[in-house]
KOLZA-30428 format. One record per residue (C-alpha): residue number from 1; x, y, z. Coordinates in pm, whole numbers. Layout:
REM KOLZA-30428
@resi NUM	c1 X	c2 Y	c3 Z $
...
REM end
This chain:
REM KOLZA-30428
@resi 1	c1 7899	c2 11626	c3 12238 $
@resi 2	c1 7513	c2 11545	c3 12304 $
@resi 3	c1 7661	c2 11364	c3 12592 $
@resi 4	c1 7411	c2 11452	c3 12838 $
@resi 5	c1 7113	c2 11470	c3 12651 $
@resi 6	c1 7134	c2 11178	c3 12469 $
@resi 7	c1 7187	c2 11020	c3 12825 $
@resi 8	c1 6855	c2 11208	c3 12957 $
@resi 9	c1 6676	c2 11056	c3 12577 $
@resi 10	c1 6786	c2 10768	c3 12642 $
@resi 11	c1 6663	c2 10672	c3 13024 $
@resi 12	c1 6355	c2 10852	c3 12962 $
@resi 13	c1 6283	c2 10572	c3 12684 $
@resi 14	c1 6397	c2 10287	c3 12920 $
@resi 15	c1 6123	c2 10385	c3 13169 $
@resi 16	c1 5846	c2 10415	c3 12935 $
@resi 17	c1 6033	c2 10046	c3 12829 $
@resi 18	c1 6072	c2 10186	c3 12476 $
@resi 19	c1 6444	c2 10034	c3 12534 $
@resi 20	c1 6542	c2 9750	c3 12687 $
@resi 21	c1 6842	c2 9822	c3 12987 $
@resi 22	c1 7061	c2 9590	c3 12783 $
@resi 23	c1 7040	c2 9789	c3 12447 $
@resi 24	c1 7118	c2 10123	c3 12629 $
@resi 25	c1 7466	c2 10160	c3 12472 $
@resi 26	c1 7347	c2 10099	c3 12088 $
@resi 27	c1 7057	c2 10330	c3 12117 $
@resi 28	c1 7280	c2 10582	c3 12322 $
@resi 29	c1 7517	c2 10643	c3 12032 $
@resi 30	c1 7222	c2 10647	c3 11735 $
@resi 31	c1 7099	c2 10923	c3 11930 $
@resi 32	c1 7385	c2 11112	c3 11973 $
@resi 33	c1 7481	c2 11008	c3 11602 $
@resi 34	c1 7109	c2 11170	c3 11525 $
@resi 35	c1 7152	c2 11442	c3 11748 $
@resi 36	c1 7487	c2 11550	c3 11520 $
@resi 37	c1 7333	c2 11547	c3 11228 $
@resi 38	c1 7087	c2 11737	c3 11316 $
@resi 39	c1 7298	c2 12027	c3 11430 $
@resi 40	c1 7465	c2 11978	c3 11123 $
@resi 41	c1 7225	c2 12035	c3 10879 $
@resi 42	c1 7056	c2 12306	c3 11083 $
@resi 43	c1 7400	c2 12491	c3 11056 $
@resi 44	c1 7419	c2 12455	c3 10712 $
@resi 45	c1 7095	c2 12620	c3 10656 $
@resi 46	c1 7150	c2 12849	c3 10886 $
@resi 47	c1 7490	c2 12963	c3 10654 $
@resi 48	c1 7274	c2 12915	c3 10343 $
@resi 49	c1 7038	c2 13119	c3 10429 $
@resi 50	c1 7275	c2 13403	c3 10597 $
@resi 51	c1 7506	c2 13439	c3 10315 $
@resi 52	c1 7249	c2 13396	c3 10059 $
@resi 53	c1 7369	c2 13019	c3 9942 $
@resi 54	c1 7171	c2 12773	c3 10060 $
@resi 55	c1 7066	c2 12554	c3 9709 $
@resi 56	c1 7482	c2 12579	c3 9662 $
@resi 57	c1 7588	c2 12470	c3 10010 $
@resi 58	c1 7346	c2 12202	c3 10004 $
@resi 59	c1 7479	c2 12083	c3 9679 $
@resi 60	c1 7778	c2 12105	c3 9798 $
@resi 61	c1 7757	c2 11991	c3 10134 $
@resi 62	c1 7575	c2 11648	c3 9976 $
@resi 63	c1 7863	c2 11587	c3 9704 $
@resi 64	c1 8152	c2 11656	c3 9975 $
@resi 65	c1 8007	c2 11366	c3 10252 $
@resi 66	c1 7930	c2 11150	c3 9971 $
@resi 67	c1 8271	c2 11160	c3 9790 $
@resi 68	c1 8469	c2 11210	c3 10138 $
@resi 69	c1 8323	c2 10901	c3 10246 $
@resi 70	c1 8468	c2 10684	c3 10089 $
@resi 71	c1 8822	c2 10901	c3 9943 $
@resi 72	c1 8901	c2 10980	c3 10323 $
@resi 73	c1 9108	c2 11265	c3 10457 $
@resi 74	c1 9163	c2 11427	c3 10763 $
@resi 75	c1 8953	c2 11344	c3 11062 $
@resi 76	c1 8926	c2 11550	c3 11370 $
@resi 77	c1 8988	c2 11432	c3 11706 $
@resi 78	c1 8650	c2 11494	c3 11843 $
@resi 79	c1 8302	c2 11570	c3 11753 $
@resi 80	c1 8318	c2 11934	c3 11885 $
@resi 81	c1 8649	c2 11998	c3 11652 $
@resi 82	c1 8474	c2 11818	c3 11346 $
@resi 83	c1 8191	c2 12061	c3 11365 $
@resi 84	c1 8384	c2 12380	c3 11389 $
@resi 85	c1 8603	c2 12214	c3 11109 $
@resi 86	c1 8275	c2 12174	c3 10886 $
@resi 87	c1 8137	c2 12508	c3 10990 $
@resi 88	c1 8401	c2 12666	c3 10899 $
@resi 89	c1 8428	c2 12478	c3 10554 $
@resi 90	c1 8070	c2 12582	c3 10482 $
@resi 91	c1 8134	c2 12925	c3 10542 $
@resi 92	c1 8449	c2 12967	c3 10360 $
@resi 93	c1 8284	c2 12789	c3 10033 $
@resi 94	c1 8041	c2 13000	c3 10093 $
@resi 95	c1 8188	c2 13288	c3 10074 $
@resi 96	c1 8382	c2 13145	c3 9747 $
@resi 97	c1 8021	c2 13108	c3 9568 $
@resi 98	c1 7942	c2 13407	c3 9658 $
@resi 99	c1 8224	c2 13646	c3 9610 $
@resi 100	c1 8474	c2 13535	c3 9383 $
@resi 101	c1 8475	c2 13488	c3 9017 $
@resi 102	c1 8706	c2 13286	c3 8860 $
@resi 103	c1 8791	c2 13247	c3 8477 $
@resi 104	c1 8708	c2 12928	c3 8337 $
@resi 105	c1 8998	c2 12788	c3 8249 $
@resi 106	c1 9112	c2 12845	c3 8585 $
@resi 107	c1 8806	c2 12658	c3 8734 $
@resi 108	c1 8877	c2 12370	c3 8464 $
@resi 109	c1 9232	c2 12336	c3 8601 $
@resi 110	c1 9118	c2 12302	c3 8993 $
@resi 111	c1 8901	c2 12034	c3 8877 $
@resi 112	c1 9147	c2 11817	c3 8661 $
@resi 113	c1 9354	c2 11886	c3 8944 $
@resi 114	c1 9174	c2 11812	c3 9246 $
@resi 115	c1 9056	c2 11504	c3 9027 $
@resi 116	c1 9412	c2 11387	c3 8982 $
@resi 117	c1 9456	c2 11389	c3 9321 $
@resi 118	c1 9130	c2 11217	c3 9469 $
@resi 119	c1 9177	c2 10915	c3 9246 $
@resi 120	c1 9518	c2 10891	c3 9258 $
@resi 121	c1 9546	c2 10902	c3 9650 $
@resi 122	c1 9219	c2 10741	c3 9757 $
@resi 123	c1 9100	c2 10655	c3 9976 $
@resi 124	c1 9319	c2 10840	c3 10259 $
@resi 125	c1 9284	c2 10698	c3 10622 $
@resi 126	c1 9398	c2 10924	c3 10935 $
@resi 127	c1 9475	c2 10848	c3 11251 $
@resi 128	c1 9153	c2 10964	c3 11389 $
@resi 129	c1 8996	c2 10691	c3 11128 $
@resi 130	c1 9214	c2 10392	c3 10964 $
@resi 131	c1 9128	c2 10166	c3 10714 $
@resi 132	c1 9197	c2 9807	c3 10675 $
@resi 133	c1 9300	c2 9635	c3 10388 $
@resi 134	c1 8952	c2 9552	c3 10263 $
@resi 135	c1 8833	c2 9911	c3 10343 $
@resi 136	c1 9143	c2 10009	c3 10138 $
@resi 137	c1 9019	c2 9812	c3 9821 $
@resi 138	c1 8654	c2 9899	c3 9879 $
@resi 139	c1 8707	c2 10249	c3 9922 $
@resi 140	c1 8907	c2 10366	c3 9637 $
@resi 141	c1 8685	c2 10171	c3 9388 $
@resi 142	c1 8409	c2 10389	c3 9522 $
@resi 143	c1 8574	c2 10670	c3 9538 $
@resi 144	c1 8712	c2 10678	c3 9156 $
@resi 145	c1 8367	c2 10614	c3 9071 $
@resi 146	c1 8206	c2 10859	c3 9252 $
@resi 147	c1 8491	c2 11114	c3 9153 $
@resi 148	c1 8448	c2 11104	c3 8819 $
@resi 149	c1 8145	c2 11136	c3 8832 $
@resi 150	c1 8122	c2 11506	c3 9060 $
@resi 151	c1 8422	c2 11566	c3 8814 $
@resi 152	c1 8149	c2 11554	c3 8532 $
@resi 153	c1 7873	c2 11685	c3 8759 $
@resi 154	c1 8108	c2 11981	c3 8817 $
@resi 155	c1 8207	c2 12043	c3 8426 $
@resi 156	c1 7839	c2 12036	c3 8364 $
@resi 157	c1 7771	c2 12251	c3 8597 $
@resi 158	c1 8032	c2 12470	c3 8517 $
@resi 159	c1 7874	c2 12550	c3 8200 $
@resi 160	c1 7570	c2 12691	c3 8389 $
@resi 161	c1 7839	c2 12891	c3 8584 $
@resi 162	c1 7785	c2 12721	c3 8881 $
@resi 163	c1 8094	c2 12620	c3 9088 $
@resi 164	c1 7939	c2 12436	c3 9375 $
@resi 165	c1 8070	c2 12122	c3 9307 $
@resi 166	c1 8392	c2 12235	c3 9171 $
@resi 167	c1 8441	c2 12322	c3 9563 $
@resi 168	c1 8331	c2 12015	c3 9702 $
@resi 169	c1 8657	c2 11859	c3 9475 $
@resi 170	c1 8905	c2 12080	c3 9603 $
@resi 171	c1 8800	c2 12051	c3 9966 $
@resi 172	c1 8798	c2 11674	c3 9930 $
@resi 173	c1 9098	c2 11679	c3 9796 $
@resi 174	c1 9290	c2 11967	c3 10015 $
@resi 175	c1 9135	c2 11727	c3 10364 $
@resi 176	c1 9331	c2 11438	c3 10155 $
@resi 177	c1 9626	c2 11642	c3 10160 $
@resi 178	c1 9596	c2 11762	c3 10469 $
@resi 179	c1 9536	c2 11386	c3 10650 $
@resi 180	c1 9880	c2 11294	c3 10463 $
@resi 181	c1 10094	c2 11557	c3 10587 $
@resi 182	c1 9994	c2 11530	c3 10947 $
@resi 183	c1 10036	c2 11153	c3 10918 $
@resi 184	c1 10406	c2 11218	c3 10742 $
@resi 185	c1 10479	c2 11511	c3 11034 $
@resi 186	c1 10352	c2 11244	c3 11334 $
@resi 187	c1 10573	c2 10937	c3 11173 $
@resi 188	c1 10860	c2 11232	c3 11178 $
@resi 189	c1 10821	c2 11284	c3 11532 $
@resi 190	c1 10845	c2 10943	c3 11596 $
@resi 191	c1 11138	c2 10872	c3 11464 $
@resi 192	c1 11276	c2 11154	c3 11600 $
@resi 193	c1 11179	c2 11054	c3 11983 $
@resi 194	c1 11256	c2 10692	c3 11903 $
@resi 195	c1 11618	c2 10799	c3 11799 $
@resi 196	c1 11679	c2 10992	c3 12100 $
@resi 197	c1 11534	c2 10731	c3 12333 $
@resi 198	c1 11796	c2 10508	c3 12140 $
REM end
């Protein structure tokens, strides 16, 4: 993704000697890196502004890559697949601030919940991205920390009867989910090929 243009960004600097030949690769992917974000926060205003949530999906969209950062989840396989993935994540929140109404007890329990399950799974690697051991240990301190506190965040917020954040919990922890059953299904299919190899 940003393949080409980052390419055409990139030589373009070397002949003005902006970047040295030998740096090419570094500066290629901060470009492309720069490029993605880009497109990603131009999408997300683009949904805010279409369905009429922008101040909520931006909430939202900075509690989700903070907490998901470090609490993990499932990762797609390429950059084009992660966007539609977060697209398509933006939209359906979206569309969750916007059209449904839930009773407050019932947006209480999807936060205790989702809670539960953030800090007592995290952090989550995936094939896509592993963790080492020291990742491992890093992460989920983080990741309780910063949990607890959107869990607050959201309770607050809640009061005001806005569920922004509530959303960014359950996503975070349905992508958990999600990373743990694919890597569950893919060790099944190993086995499975390694017995009848066997």
């Amino acid at each position: 993704m940003f393949g080409r243009t980052s390419q055409k960004i990139i030589d373009n600097m070397i002949k003005r000697g902006v970047v040295e030949v030998a740096d090419r690769e570094t500066y290629l992917f901060g470009v492309q890196q720069g490029l993605f974000i880009a497109l990603n926060i131009a999408t997300t205003i683009a949904v805010g502004l279409i369905l009429g949530t922008l101040w909520q999906l931006a909430i939202f969209t900075v509690a989700y890559m903070i907490l998901r950062s470090y609490a993990g989840g499932y990762h797609a396989s390429t950059p084009i697949r992660c966007y539609l993935i977060s697209t398509l994540i933006m939209v359906v929140v979206s569309l969750l601030i916007r059209c449904v109404t839930l009773h407050t007890f019932v947006y209480v329990g999807l936060i205790v919940l989702s809670g539960i399950i953030i800090i007592a799974l995290s952090p989550v690697g995936d094939k896509n991205k592993p963790l080492d051991s020291l990742e491992r240990r890093v992460y989920r301190k983080r990741a309780v920390i910063i949990c607890a506190i959107e869990v607050l965040a959201a309770t607050v917020m809640l009061y005001f009867r806005h569920d922004a954040i509530v959303w960014t919990l359950v996503a975070v922890s349905m992508m958990m989910l999600i990373a743990m059953v694919k890597t569950s299904v893919e060790k099944l299919n190993t086995i499975k090929i390694g017995g009848g190899v066997g």
